[in-house]
C-alpha positions as CSV (number, residue, x, y, z in Angstrom):
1,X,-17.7,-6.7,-7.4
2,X,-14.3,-5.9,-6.2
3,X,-13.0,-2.3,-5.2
4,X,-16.5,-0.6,-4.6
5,X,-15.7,2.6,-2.4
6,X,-18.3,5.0,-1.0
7,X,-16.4,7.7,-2.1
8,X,-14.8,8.4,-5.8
9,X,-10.7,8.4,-4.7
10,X,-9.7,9.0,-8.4
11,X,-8.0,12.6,-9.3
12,X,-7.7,13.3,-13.1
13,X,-6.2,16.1,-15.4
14,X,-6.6,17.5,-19.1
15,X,-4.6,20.1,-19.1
16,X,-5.1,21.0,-23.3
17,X,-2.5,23.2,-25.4
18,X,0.2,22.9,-22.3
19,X,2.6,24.1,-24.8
20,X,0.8,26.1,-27.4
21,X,-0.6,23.7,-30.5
22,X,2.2,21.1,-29.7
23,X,1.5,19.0,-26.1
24,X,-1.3,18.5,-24.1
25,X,-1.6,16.5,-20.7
26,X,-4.1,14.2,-19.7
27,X,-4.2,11.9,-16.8
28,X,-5.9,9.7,-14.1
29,X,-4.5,9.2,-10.7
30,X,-5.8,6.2,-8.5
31,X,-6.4,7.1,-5.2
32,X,-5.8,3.1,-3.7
33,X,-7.7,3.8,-0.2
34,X,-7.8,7.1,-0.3
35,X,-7.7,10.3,-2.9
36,X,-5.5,12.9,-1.0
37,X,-2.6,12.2,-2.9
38,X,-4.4,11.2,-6.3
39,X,-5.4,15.2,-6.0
40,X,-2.1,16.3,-4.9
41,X,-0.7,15.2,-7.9
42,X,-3.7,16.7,-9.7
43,X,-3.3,20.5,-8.3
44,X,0.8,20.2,-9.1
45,X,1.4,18.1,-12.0
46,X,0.7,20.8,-15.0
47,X,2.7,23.7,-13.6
48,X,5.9,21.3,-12.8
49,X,6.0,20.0,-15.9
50,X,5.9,23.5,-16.8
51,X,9.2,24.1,-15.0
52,X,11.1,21.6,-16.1
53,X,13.8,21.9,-18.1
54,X,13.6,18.5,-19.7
55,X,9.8,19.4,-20.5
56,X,10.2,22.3,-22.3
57,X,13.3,20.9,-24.7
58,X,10.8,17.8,-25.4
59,X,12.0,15.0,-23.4
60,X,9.0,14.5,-22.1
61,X,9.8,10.8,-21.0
62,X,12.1,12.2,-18.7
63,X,10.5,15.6,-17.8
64,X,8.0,12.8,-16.6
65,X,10.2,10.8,-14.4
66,X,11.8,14.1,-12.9
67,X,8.5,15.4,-12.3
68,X,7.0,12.6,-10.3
69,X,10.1,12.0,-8.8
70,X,9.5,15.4,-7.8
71,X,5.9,15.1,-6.7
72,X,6.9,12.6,-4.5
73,X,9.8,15.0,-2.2
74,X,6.8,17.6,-2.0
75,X,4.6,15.1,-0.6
76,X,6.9,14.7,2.0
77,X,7.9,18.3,3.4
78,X,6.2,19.9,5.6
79,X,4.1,22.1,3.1
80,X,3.0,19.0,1.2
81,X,2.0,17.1,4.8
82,X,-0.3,20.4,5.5
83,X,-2.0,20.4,1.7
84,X,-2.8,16.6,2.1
85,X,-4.6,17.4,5.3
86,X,-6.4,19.9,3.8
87,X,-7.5,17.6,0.6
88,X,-8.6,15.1,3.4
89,X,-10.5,17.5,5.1
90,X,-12.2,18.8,1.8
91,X,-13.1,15.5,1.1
92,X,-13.8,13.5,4.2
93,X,-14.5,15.9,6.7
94,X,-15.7,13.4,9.2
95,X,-12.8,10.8,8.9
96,X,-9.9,13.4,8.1
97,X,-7.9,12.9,11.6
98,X,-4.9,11.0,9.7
99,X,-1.8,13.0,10.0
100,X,0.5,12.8,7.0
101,X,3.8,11.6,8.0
102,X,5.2,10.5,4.8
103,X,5.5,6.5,6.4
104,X,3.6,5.5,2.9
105,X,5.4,7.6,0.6
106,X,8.8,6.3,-0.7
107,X,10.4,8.1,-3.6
């Protein structure tokens, strides 16, 4: 079978009652080779949708857009380069060398 990995790379969320009674977020990220950023996107997704404007008037199409959009310039400053080193390490600490340089990430 195609795809077997030693390691589960997958990142999910269910995040219930996100606004009280009215939205709740649930979601599965694919980690495709790896799961740092699958779990970035995990620890930040709930609490910037929170923020945005778009969100909280009910636009959620694009509160979703802005918010990945988002999630995508974090992942490349310097803050976001550190955290994905530290998910690495977390979850491969023999193999978590790589240093994040934002090369794969393209908003």
């Amino acid at each position: 079978m195609q795809g077997w990995r030693k390691t589960m790379e997958d990142a999910h969320v269910t995040a219930l009652d996100v606004i009280e009674g009215e939205v709740s977020v649930f979601g599965v990220f694919d980690g495709h080779g790896g799961c740092e950023v699958a779990h970035f996107v995990e620890n930040h997704l709930v609490d910037e949708l929170k923020k945005n404007e778009n969100f909280r008037k009910g636009n959620y199409r694009q509160a979703l857009t802005d918010v990945f959009l988002g999630i995508d310039r974090m992942l490349l400053n310097e803050s976001g380069k550190k955290e994905l080193q530290k998910i690495a390490q977390k979850h491969n600490p023999q193999g978590a060398s790589h240093q994040y340089d934002g090369g794969d990430l393209a908003i």
